[in-house]
N, C-alpha and C positions, 0 to 999 in steps of 0.2 A: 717608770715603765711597768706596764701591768703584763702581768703573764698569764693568760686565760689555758692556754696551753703551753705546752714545753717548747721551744722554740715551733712554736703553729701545727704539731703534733701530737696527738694524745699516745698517752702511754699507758700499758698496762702497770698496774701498780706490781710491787714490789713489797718482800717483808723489810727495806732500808733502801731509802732514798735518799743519799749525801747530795750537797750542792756545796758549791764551792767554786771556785775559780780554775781547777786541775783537777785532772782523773777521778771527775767524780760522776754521780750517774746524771746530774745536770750539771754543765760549766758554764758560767756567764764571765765573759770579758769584761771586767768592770773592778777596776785597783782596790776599790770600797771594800771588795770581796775578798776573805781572805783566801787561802789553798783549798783547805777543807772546812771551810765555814759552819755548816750545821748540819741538821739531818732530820725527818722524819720516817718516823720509823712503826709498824706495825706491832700492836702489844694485843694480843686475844683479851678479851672482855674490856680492855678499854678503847682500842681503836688506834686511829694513826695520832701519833706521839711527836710535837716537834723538841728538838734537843739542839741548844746553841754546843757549840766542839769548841768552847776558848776562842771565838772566833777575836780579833783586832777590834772591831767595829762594834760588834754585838748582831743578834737578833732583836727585834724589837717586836713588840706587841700591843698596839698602840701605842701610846706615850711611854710606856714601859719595858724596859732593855731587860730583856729577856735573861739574858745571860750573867747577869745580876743575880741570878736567883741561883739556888743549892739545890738540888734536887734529890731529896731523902726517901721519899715515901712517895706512892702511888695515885696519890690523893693529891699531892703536886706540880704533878705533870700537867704537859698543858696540852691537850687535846687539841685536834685541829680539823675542822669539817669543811666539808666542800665550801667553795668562795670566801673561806674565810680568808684576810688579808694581813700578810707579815711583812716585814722588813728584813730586809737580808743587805748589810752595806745600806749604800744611800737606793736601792731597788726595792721598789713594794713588788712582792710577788702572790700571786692568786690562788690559792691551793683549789685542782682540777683532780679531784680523787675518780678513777675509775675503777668500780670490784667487776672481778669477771670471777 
């Protein structure tokens, strides 16, 4: 399932955007998904930041599970621009960035 938008709603962005399955600022009904699955998140001079939370499943980023990874230094992060395309559980999701 692709998400061009938030459930067919744009949103204004956010300095932290969690997804996850519960109380987060997107929730998808999908078991794949853990509670608080991941996040992207707003970092000045670098941009929006996506960060897997320990999720069960992982983040993925092409062929490569995200969540895998350690993230020490700045220069590791993994940046995420508009339409670019992640996995979250067994859901590709569409990142739909709006700056206002």
């Amino acid at each position: 399932k692709n998400f061009n938008t938030i459930e067919g709603q744009k949103r204004r962005h956010k300095d932290l955007i969690t997804l996850g399955r519960k109380n987060c600022s997107v929730n998808f009904a999908d078991l794949s998904i853990s509670t608080n699955h991941c996040q992207i998140r707003w970092v000045p001079r670098l941009g929006f930041i996506l960060e897997d939370s320990q999720s069960r499943n992982g983040t993925w980023w092409g062929l490569t599970r995200f969540s895998d990874f350690r993230i020490n230094t700045p220069s590791q992060l993994l940046e995420v621009q508009e339409g670019d395309v992640f996995k979250v559980g067994k859901l590709n999701v569409t990142a739909n960035l709006i700056f206002h």
